[in-house]
C-alpha positions as CSV (number, residue, x, y, z in Angstrom):
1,X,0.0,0.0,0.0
2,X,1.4,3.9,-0.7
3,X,0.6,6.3,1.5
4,X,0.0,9.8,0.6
5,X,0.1,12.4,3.2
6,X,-0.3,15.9,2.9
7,X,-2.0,18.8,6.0
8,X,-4.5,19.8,3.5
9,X,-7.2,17.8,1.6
10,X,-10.2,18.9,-0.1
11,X,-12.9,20.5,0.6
12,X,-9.5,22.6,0.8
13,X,-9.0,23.3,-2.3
14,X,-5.4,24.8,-3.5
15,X,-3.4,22.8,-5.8
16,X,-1.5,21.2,-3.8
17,X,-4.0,19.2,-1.7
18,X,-5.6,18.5,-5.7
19,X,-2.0,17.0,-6.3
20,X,-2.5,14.6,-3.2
21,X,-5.8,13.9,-4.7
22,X,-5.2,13.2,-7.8
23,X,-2.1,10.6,-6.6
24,X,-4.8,8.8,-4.6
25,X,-7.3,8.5,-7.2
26,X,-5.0,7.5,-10.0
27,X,-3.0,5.3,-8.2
28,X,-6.2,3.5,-6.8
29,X,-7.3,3.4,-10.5
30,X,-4.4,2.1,-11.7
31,X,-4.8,-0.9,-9.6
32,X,-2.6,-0.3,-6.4
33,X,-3.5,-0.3,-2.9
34,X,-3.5,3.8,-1.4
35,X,-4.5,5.2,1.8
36,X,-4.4,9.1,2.7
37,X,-3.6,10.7,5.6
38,X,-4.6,14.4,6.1
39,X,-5.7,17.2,8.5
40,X,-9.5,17.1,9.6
41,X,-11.3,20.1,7.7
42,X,-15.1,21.1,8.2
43,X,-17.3,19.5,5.7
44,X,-15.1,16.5,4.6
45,X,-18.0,14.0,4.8
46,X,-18.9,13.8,0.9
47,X,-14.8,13.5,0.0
48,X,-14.3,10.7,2.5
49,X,-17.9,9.1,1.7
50,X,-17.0,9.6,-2.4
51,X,-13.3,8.4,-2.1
52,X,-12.5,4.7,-3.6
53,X,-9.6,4.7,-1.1
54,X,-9.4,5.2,3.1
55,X,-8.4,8.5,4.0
56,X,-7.5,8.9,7.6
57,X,-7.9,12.3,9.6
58,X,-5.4,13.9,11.9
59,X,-7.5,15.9,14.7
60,X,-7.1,19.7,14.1
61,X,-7.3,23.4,14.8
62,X,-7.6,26.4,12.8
63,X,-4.2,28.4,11.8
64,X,-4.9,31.8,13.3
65,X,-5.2,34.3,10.3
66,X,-4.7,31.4,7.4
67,X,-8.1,30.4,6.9
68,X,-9.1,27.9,5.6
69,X,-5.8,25.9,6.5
70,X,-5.4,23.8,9.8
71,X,-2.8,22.3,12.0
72,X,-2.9,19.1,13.2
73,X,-2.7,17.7,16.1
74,X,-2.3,13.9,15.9
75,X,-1.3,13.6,19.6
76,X,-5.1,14.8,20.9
77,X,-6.1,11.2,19.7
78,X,-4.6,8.2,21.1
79,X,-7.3,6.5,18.9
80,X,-5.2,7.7,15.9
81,X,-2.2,7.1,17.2
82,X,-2.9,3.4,17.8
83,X,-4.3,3.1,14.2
84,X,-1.6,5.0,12.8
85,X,1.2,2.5,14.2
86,X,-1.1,-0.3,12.7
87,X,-0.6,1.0,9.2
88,X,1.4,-0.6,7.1
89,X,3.1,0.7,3.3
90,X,5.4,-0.3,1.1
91,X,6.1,3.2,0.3
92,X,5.3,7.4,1.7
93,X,4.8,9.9,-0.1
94,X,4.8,12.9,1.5
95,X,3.7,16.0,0.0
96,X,4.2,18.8,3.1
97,X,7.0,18.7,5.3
98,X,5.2,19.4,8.9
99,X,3.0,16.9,10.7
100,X,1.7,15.2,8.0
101,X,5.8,14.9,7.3
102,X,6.6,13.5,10.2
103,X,4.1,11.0,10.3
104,X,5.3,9.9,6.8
105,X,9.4,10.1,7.9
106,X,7.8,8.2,11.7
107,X,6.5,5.2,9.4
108,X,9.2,5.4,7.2
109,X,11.8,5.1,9.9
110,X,9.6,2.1,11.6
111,X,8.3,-0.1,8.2
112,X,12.4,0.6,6.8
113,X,10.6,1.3,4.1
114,X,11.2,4.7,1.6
115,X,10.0,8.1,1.9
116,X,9.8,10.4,-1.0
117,X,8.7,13.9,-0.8
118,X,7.6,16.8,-3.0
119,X,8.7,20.3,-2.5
120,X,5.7,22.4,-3.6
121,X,5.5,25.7,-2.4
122,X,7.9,28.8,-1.2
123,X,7.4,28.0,2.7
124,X,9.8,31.1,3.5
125,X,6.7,33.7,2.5
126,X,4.2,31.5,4.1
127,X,6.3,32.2,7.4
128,X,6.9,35.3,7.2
129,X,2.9,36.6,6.7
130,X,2.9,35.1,10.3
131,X,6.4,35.6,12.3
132,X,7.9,39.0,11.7
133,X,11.2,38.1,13.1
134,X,13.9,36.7,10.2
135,X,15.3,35.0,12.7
136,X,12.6,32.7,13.8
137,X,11.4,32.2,10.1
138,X,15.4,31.6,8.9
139,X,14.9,28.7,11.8
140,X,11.6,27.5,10.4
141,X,13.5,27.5,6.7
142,X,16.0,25.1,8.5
143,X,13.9,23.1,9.6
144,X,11.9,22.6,6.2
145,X,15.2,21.3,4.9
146,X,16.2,18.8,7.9
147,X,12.8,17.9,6.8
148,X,13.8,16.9,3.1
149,X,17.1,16.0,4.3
150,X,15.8,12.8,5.8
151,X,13.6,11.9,2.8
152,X,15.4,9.2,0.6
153,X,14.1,11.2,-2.5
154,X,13.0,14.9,-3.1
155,X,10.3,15.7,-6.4
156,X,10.2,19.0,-7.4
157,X,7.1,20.2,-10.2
158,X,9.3,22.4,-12.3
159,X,13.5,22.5,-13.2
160,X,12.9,25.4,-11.5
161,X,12.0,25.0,-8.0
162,X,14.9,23.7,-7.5
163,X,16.3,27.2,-7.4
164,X,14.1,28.2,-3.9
165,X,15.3,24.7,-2.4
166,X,19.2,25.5,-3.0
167,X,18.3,29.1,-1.7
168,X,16.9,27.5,1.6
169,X,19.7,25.4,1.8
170,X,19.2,21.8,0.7
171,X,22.2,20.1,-0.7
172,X,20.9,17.1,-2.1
173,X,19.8,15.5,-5.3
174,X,16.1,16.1,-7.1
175,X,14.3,14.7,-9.6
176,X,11.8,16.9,-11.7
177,X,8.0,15.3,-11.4
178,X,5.6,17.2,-13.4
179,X,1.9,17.4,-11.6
180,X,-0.6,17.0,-14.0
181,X,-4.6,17.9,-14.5
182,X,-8.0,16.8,-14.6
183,X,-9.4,18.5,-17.2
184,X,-9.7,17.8,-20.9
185,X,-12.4,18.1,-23.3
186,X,-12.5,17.7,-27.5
187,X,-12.2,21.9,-29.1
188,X,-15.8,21.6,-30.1
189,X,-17.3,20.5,-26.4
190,X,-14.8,23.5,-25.0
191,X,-16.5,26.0,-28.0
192,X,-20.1,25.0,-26.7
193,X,-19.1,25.1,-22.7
194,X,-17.8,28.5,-23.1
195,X,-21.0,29.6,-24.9
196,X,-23.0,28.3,-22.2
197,X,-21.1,29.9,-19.2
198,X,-20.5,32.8,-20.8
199,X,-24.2,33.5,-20.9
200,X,-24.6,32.0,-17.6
201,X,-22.4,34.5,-15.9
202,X,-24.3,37.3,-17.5
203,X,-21.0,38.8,-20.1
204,X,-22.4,40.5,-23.1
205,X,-20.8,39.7,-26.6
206,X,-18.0,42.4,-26.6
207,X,-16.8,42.0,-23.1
208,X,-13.5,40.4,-22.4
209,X,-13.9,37.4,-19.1
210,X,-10.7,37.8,-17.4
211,X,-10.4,34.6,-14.6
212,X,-7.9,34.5,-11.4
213,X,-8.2,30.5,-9.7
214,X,-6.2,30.1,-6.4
215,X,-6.1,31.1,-2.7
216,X,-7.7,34.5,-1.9
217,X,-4.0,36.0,-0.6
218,X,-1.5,38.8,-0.7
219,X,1.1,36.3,-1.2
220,X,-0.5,35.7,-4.9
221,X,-0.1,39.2,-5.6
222,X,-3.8,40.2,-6.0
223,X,-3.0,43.5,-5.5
224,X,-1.0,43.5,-8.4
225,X,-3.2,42.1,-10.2
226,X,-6.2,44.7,-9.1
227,X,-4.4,47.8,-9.7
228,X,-3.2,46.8,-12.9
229,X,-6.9,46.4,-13.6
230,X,-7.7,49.5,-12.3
231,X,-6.1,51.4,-15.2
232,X,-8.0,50.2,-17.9
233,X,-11.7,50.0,-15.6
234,X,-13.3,52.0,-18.5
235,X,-12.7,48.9,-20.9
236,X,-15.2,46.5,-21.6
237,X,-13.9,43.2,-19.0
238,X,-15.4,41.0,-16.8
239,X,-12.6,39.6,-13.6
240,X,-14.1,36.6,-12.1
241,X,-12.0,35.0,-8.8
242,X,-12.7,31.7,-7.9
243,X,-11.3,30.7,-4.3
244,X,-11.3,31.6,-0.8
245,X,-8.8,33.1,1.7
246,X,-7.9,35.0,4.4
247,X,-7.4,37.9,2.3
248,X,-11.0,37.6,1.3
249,X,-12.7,41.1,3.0
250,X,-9.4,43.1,2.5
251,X,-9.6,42.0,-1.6
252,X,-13.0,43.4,-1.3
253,X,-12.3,46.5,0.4
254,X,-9.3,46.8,-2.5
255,X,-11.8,45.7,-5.2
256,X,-14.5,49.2,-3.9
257,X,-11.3,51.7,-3.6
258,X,-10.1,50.9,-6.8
259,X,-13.5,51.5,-8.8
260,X,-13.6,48.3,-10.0
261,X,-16.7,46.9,-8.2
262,X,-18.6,46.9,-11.6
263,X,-15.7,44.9,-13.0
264,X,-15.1,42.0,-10.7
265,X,-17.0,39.3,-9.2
266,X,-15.4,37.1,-6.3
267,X,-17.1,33.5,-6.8
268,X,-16.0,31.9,-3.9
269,X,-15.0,28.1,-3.6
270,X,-16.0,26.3,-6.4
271,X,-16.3,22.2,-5.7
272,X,-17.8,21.1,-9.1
273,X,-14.8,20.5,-10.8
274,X,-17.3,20.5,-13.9
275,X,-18.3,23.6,-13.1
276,X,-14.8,25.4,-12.6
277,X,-13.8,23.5,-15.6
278,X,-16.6,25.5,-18.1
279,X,-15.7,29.2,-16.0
280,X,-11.9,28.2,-17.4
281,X,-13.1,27.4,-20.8
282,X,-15.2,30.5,-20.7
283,X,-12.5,32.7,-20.1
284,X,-10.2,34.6,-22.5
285,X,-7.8,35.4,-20.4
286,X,-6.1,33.3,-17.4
287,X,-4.3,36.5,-15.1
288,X,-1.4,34.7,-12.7
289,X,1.1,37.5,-11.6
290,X,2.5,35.3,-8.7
291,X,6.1,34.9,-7.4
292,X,4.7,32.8,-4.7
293,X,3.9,29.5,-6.7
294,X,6.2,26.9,-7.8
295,X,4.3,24.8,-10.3
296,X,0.9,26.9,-10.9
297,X,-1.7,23.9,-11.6
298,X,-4.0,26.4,-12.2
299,X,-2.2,27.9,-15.1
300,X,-2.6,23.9,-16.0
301,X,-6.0,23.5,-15.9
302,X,-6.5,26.8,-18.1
303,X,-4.7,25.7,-20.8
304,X,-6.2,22.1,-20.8
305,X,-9.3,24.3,-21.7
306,X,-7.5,26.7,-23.9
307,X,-7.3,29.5,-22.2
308,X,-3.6,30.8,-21.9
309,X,-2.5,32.7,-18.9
310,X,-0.5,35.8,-18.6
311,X,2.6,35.8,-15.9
312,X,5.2,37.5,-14.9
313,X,8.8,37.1,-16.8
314,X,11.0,35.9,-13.9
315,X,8.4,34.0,-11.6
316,X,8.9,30.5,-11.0
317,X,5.6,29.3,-13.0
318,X,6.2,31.4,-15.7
319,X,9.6,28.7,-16.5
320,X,7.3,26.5,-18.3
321,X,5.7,29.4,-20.3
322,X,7.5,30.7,-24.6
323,X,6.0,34.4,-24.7
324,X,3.1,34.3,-26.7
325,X,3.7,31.0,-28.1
326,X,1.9,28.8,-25.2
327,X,1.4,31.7,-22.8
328,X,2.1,35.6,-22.1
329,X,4.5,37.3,-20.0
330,X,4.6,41.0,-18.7
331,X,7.2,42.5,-16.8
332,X,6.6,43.1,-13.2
333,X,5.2,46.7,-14.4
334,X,1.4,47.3,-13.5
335,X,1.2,49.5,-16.4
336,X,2.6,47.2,-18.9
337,X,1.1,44.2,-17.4
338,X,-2.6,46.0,-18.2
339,X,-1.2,47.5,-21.6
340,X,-0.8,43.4,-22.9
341,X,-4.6,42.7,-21.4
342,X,-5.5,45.6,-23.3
343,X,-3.6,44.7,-26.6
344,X,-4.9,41.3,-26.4
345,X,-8.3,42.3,-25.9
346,X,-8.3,43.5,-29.3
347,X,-6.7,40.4,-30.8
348,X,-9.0,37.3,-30.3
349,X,-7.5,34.8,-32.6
350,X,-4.2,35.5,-31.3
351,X,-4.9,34.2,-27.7
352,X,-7.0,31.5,-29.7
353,X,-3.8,30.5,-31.4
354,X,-1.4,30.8,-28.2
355,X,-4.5,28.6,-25.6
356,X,-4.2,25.7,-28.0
357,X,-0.6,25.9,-28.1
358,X,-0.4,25.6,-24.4
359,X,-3.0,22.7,-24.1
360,X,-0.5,20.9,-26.3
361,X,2.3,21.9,-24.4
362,X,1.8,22.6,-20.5
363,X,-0.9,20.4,-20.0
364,X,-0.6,16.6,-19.4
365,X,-3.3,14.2,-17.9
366,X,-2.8,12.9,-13.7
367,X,-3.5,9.3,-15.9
368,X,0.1,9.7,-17.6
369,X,1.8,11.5,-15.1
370,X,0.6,8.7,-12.9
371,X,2.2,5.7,-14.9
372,X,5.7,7.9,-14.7
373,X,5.0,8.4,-10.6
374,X,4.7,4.5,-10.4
375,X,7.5,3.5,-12.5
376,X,9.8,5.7,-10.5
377,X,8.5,4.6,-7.1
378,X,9.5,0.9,-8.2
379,X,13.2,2.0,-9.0
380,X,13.0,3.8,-6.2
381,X,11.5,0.7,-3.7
382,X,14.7,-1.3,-5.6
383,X,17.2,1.2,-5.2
384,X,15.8,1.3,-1.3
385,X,16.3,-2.6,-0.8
386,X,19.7,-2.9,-2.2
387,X,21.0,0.1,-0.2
388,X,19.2,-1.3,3.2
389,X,19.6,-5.3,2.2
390,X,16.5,-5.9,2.7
């Protein structure tokens, strides 16, 4: 049996609890034995009751200020505990290096059996929103990396991540594991979705449907994103947010100041994944000016439904992005970031050209990546016995 561990799970949704997800599904479809083990969240009945494979829940509290995330607390139940020790894998995956880490590394070190992990995301800024002293987040840093340290292989989504994992100080080897999507449909079913939605959501013919997808936070660089948008609030766009965070009121405040209250809707959490998947095909326009993400699923899932994305040159998500070939990039200028929105706006079968481009491209199936994941954690279950004579 794998395990797959990871502190967040849907109803979460951010990509990297879709990532764990998606390695559960596919690897229980693919025929193998798989068992999560996550944080408890509110409303997690219909995952659990919907999933073909056991997920286990770690008791939990709310992180102050980091809605909707929680922290677990496996310790509160010695219920878990016993049932945890009870588990047994041939192989752990973790996919966050804190508690759900150290329960992977604990039955690791206890089965002597491997543990691989995936760095996903830029811890350091997730730190410091919370602890204003360097010190105390340069600590936290360290221990991320004892973390990976221990793990007897490190994944990365992107050639690039590798970058923020030398900066935090990790010395050893990676291997490059691309995450992959859940979305695909034939041109003609994605031409008659984004009909549909478009009316749906109410845009007239001549407006432009702009689309952000992630975690309602400063760390994504909303604000960016909104005041780039203010300078061209006259023009005839639609933004539409889909997520949740605990930036949520403050990026409604923003949204009033900024005049753009007749220009952008925040949907909320979006579950149907049938649903989110017509708002991306209904879109134009995918806007993703973040430095904070490593991989950017999202950007993904766009172009899976043709819809390119426009990033920022320099940002880690934007490495898998050719300038207008299968995506756009801006400089980190508001001004010329809404001067490309605004050119493109005008040139339809451009961006029609460049989102099929990038559904060739960027966007693979969680079916295929799967069959790679698998084949790798055999060589990597061989490598493990040979070293450790078992």
């Amino acid at each position: 049996m794998f395990g797959i561990f990871n502190d967040n799970f849907p109803p979460i949704l951010d990509g990297v609890g879709l990532t764990a997800q998606n390695y559960a599904y596919w690897l229980r479809q693919q025929g193998h034995e798989v068992r999560v083990i996550t944080d408890y969240a509110p409303n997690m009945d219909q995952v659990i009751s919907e999933a073909p494979y056991p997920i286990d829940l770690i008791p939990s509290i709310p992180i102050p200020f980091r809605a909707p995330y929680r922290y677990g607390m496996p310790y509160l139940s010695p219920a878990f505990e016993r049932r945890f020790k009870k588990m047994q894998f041939e192989l752990v995956h973790a996919h966050c290096p804190f508690i759900t880490g150290d329960l992977a590394y604990s039955a690791a070190k206890r089965q002597n059996i491997p543990l691989v992990a995936t760095f996903h995301s830029k811890y350091r800024q997730d730190f410091e929103h919370n602890v204003h002293s360097k010190f105390i987040v340069d600590l936290m840093v360290k221990r991320v990396v004892r973390f990976f340290d221990k793990a007897d292989e490190v994944w990365i989504p992107l050639p690039a991540v590798e970058e923020t994992l030398r900066e935090y100080g990790y010395k050893g080897h990676v291997e490059v594991m691309e995450n992959g999507n859940d979305f695909y449909a034939p041109a003609a079913q994605i031409a008659q979705m984004r009909s549909q939605m478009r009316e749906e959501l109410g845009l007239m013919p001549d407006e432009t449907m702009l689309l952000f997808v992630g975690q309602h936070t400063w760390e994504k660089n909303i604000g960016f994103l909104l005041d780039s948008l203010a300078l061209m609030c006259d023009k005839p766009f639609q933004l539409f947010m889909v997520g949740t965070g605990y930036a949520v009121r403050e990026i409604r405040q923003r949204i009033g100041q900024l005049g753009l209250s007749h220009r952008v809707t925040l949907l909320g959490n979006i579950h149907d994944r049938e649903r989110l998947k017509r708002i991306y095909a209904a879109a134009d326009l995918f806007l993703f000016p973040s430095f904070y993400d490593t991989c950017g699923l999202v950007v993904r899932e766009a172009a899976a439904m043709h819809t390119p994305s426009i990033l920022l040159s320099g940002s880690t998500a934007a490495t898998a992005i050719t300038d207008d070939v299968n995506g756009f990039l801006s400089p980190n200028d508001i001004h010329e970031y809404a001067a490309l929105i605004q050119t493109l706006m005008t040139q339809p079968k451009r961006i029609e050209k460049v989102g099929i481009k990038a559904s060739k491209t960027i966007s693979r199936s969680w079916e295929n990546v799967m069959e790679e994941v698998i084949l790798r954690y055999r060589d990597i279950q061989a490598s493990y016995k040979l070293k450790h004579g078992k």
